[in-house]
C-alpha positions as CSV (number, residue, x, y, z in Angstrom):
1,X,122.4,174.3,23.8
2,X,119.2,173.3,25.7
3,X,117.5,173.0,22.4
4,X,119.9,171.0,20.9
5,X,119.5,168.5,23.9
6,X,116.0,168.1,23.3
7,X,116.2,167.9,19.9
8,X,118.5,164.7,20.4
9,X,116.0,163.6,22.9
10,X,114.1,160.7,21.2
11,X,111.2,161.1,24.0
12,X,111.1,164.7,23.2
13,X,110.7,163.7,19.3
14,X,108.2,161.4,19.7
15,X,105.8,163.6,21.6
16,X,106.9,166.8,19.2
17,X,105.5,164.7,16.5
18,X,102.6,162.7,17.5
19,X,99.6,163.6,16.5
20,X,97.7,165.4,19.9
21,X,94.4,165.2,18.2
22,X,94.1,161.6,17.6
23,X,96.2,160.9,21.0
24,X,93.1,163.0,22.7
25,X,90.4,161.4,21.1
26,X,92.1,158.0,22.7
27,X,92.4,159.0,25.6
28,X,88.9,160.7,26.1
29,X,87.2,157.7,25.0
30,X,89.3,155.7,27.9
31,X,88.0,158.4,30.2
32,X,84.4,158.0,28.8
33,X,84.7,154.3,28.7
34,X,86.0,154.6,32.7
35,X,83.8,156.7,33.8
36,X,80.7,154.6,32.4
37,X,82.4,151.3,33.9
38,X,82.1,153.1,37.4
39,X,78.4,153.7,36.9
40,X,77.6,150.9,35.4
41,X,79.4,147.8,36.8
42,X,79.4,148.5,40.6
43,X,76.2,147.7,41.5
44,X,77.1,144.3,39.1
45,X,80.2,143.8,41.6
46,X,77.9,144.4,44.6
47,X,75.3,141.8,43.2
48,X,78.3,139.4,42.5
49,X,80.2,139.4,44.9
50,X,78.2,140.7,48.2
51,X,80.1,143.7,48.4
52,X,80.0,147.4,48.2
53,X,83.7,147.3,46.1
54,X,84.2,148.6,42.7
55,X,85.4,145.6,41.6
56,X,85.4,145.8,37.9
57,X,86.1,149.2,37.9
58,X,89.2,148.9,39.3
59,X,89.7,145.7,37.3
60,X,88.6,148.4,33.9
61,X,90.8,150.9,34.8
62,X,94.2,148.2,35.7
63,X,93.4,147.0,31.7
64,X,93.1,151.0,30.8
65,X,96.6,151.8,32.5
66,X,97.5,149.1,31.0
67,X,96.7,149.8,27.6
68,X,98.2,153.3,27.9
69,X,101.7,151.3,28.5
70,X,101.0,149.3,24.9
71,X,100.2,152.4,23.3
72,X,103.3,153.9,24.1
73,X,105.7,151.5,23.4
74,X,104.1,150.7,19.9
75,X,103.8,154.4,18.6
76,X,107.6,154.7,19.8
77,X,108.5,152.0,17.5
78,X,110.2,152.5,14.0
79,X,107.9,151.9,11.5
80,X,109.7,149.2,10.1
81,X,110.6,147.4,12.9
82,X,106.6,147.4,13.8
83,X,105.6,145.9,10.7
84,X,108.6,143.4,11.2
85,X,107.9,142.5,15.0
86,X,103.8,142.4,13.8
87,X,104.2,139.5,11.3
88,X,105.7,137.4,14.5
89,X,103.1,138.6,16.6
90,X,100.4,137.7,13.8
91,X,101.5,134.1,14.0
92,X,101.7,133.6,18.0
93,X,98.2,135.2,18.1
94,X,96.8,133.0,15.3
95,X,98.4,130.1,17.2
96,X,95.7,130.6,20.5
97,X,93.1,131.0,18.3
98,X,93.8,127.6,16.6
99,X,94.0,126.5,20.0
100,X,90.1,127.7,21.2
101,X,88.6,124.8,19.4
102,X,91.3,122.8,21.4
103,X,91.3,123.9,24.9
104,X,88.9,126.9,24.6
105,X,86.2,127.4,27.6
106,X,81.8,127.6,26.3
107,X,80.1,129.9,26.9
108,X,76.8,130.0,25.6
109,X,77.2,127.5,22.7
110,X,80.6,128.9,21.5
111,X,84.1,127.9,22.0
112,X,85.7,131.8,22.2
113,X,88.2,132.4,25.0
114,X,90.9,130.1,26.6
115,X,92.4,129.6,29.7
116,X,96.2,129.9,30.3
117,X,98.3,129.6,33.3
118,X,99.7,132.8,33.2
119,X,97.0,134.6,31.3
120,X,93.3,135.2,32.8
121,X,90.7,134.3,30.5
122,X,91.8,135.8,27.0
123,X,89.5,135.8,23.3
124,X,92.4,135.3,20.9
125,X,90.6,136.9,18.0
126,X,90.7,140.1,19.8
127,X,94.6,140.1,19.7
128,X,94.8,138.7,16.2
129,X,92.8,141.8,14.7
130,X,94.9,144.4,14.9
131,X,97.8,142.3,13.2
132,X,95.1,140.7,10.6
133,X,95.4,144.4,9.6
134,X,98.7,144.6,9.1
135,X,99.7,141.6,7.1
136,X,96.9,142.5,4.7
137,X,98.4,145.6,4.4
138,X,101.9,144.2,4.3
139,X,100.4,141.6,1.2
140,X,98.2,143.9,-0.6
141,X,101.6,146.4,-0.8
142,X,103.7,143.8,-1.8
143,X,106.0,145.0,-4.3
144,X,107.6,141.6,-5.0
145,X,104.0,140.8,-5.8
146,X,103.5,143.6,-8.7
147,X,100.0,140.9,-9.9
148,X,96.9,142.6,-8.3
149,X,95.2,138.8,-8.5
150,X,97.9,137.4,-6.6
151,X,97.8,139.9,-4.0
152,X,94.4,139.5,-3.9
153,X,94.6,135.3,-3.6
154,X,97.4,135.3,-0.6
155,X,95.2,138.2,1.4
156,X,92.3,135.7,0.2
157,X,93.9,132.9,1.7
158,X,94.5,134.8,4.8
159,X,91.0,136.0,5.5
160,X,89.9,132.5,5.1
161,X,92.2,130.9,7.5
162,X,91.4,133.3,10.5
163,X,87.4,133.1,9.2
164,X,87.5,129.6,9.3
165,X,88.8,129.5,12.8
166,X,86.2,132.0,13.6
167,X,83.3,129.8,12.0
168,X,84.0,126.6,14.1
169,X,83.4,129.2,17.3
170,X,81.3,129.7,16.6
171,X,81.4,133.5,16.1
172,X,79.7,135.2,13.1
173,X,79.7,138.8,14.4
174,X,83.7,138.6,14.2
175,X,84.2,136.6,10.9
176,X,81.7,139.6,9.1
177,X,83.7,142.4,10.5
178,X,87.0,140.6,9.7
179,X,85.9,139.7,6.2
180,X,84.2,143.3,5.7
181,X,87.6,144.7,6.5
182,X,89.5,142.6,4.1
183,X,86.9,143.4,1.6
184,X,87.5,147.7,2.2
185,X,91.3,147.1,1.9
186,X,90.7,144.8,-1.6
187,X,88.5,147.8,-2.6
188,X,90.8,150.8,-1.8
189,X,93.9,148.9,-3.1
190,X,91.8,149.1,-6.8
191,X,90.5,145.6,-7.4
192,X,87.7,145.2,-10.0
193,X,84.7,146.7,-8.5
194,X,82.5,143.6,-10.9
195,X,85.1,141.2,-8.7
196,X,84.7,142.7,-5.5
197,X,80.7,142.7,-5.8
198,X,80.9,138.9,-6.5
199,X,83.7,137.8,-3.9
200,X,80.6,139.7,-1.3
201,X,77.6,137.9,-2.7
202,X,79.7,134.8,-2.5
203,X,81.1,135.3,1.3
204,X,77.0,136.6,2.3
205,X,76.2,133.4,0.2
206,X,78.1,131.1,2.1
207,X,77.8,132.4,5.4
208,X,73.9,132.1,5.3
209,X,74.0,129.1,4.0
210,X,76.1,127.8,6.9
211,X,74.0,128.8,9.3
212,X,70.9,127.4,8.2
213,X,72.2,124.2,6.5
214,X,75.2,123.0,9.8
215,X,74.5,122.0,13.1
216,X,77.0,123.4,14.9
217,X,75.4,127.0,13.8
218,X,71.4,126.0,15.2
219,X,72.1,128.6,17.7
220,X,72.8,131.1,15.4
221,X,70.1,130.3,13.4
222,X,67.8,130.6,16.5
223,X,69.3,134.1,16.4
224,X,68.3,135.2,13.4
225,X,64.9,133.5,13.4
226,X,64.3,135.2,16.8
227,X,65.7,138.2,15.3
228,X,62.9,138.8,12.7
229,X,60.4,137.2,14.7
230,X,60.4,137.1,18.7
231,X,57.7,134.6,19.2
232,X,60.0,132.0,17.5
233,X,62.5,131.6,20.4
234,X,63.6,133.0,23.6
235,X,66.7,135.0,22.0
236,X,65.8,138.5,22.2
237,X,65.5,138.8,25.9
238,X,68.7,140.9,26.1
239,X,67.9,143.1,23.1
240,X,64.6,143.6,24.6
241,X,65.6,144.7,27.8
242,X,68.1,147.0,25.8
243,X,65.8,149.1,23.9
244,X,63.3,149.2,27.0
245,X,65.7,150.7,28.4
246,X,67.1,153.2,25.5
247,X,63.0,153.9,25.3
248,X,62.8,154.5,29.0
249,X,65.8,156.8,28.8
250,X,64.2,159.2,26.4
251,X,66.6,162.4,25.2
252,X,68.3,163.2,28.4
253,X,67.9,160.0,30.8
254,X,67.5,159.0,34.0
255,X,70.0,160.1,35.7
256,X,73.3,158.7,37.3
257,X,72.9,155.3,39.0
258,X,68.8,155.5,37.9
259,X,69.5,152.6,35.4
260,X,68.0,148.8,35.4
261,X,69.4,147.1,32.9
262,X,72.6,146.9,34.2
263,X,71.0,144.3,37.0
264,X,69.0,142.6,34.3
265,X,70.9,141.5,31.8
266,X,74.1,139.4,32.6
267,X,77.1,141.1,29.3
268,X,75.3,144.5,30.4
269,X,78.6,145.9,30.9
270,X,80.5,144.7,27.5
271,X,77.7,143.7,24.9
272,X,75.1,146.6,25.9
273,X,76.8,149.3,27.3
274,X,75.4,151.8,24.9
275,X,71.8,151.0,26.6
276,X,73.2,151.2,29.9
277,X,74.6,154.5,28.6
278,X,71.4,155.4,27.3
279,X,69.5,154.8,30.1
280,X,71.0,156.9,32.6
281,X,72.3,159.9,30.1
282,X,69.9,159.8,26.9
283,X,70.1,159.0,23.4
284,X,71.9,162.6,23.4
285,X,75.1,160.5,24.8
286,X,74.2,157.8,22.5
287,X,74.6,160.4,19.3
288,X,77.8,162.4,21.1
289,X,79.6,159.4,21.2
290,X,78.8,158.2,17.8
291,X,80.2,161.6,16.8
292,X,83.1,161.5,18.7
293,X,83.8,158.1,16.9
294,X,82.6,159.7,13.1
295,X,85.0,162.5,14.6
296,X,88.1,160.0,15.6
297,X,88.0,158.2,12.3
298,X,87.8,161.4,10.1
299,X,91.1,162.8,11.8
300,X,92.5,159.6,10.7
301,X,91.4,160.4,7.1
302,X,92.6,163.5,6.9
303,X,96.4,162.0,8.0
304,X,95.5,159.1,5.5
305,X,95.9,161.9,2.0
306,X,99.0,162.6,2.8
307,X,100.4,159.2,3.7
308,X,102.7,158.0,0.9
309,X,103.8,154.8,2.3
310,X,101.2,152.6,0.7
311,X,101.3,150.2,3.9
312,X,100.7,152.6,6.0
313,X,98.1,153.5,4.5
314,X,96.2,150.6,4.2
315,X,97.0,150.3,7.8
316,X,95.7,153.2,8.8
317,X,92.5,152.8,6.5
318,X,91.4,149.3,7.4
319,X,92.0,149.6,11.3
320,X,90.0,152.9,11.3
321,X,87.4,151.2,9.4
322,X,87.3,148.2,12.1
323,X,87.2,150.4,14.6
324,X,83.9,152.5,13.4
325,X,82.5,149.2,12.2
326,X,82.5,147.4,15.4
327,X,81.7,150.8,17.1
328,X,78.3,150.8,14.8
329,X,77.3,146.7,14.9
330,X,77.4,147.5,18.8
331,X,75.4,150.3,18.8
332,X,73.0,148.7,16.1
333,X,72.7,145.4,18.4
334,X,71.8,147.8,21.2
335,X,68.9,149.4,18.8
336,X,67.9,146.1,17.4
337,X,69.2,147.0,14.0
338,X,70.8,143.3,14.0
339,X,70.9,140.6,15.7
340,X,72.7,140.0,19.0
341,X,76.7,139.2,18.2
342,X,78.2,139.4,21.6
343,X,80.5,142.9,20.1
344,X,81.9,145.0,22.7
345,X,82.1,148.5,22.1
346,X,85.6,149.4,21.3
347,X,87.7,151.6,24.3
348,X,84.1,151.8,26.3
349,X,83.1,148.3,27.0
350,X,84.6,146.1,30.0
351,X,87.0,143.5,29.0
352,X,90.3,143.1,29.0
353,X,91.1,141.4,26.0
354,X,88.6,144.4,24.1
355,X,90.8,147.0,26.0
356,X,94.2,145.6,24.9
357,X,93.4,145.0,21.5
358,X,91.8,148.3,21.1
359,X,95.1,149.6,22.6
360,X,97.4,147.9,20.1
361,X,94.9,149.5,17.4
362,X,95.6,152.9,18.9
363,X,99.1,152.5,19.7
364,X,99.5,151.9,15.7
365,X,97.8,154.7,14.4
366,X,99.9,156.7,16.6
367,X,102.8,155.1,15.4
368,X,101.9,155.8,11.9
369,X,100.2,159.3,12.0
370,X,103.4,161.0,13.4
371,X,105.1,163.8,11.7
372,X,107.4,162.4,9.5
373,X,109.5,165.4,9.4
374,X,111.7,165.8,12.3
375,X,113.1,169.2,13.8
């Protein structure tokens, strides 16, 4: 009789079939991402704001616990009902990133984040990614739509819409990785790979030209020029101090609270955490983590072959891809693989719009990775 109970327990079915792997590779890199905010913000917060508080840690960990409440209540959701509620959410979300240009606050050049009277600050693009996902997914699996090419024209439309808003930022480092993911889910959805290679010429085409050619881009530009060549500008400052410090580091670090560059460079805590990380623990914690993200998306894969609902699927594939592509332009910024983009490191960097989004993104591959088979 007990048994029966919990079998009629909907809380006791969703945690029977989540999928504990994936939920503990979330919630160790939360752990990971707090523990590194700890040692790596409060001597930030002391500079700041003349105080021995851990200010942004307790701030980080507020999002974190926060977070964990989003991830719940989206992997409890029916399936349907989350691709239902997520084309609504697509629109409000696309609605303050229309309004950046509009009533946004600049930073640095670039229009990114708003203010709202019931919101703190807030970068709309984070919140519109993880629903970008789904209603490419929700297009591309259209069966109403049975034309590839038409598919492929509305998702096209799509991408271009939140690109474009992205653009006038401006904000290249989030119109390639949203245009990169639109491109994997066009591939894996069996487009003509003759197309595909084209469509990518084109989009790199463009986007160079843009920002050599447009005058709202010159910092961009300055970027890139700096980039490949640091006596042309001033621009690598933060990437320099970042591999001074991965190179000062070595294999096994400093040592806790040993660290510089956290009190040298101003977005240490969001844009270059992997140095700090580096630092004070090695590039042995740089390559552990990368594996634990290699690991994360792989046990996403493997749930992925056996998936039959084509828009879970795609779901499933293009926010794991995201996820492991912002994870490596970070970490390539922080090595001076590519130029500086202002990417957070997803789950580890400070920020709460980062930590929500990245939440939403986990709470729906929870949501879609559970048993489907119920006891």
């Amino acid at each position: 009789m007990l048994n029966s109970f919990f079998n009629n327990f909907s809380y006791y079915k969703w945690w029977k079939n989540l999928d504990k792997s994936i939920l503990t590779f979330i919630i160790t890199f939360f752990l990971i991402g707090l523990f590194f905010s700890l040692v790596s913000t409060s001597l930030i917060a002391s500079d700041k704001l003349d105080t021995n508080s851990y200010f942004f840690f307790f701030k980080h960990l507020l999002f974190v616990l926060f977070g964990l409440v989003i991830i719940f209540v989206i992997s409890f959701l029916e399936k349907n009902f989350l691709y239902k509620i997520s084309i609504y959410i697509f629109f409000m979300t696309l609605i303050l990133l229309i309004l950046v240009p509009i009533i946004g606050v600049e930073v640095k050049g670039s229009k990114r984040w708003i203010d709202l009277l019931f919101l703190p600050r807030i970068q709309p693009i984070e919140f519109v990614k993880p629903f970008f996902i789904i209603m490419l997914a929700l297009i591309i699996s259209n069966k109403s739509l049975s034309n590839l090419t038409t598919k492929f024209i509305f998702s096209l439309l799509l991408t271009l819409l939140v690109s474009f808003l992205l653009i006038i930022q401006p904000d290249l480092g989030q119109t390639l990785l949203i245009t990169f993911s639109w491109l994997m889910l066009i591939f894996v959805s069996g487009i003509n790979l003759i197309l595909l290679s084209s469509i990518t010429i084109f989009v790199l085409t463009s986007l160079l030209y843009a920002t050599f050619n447009v005058a709202k881009f010159e910092y961009i530009k300055n970027r890139l020029l700096s980039f490949f060549n640091s006596e042309t500008g001033t621009h690598n400052f933060q990437s320099d101090k970042a591999i001074d410090s991965i190179t000062s580091g070595g294999f096994f670090g400093k040592g806790i609270g040993e660290g510089t560059l956290k009190n040298r460079v101003p977005e240490a805590h969001t844009d270059y955490i992997i140095s700090v990380i580096s630092e004070e623990f090695g590039v042995i914690a740089i390559i552990l983590i990368l594996v634990l993200f290699l690991s994360f998306v792989y046990s996403i894969f493997k749930k992925v072959e056996n998936e039959n609902d084509e828009t879970a699927r795609l779901i499933l594939i293009g926010s794991s891809c995201l996820i492991l592509l912002q994870s490596m332009i970070h970490i390539g910024v922080n090595i001076r693989l590519f130029p500086t983009t202002g990417m957070t490191l997803p789950f580890l960097s400070y920020g709460g719009s980062s930590i929500i989004s990245i939440s939403v993104f986990s709470g729906i591959i929870l949501n879609l990775t559970k048993r489907k088979v119920q006891i």
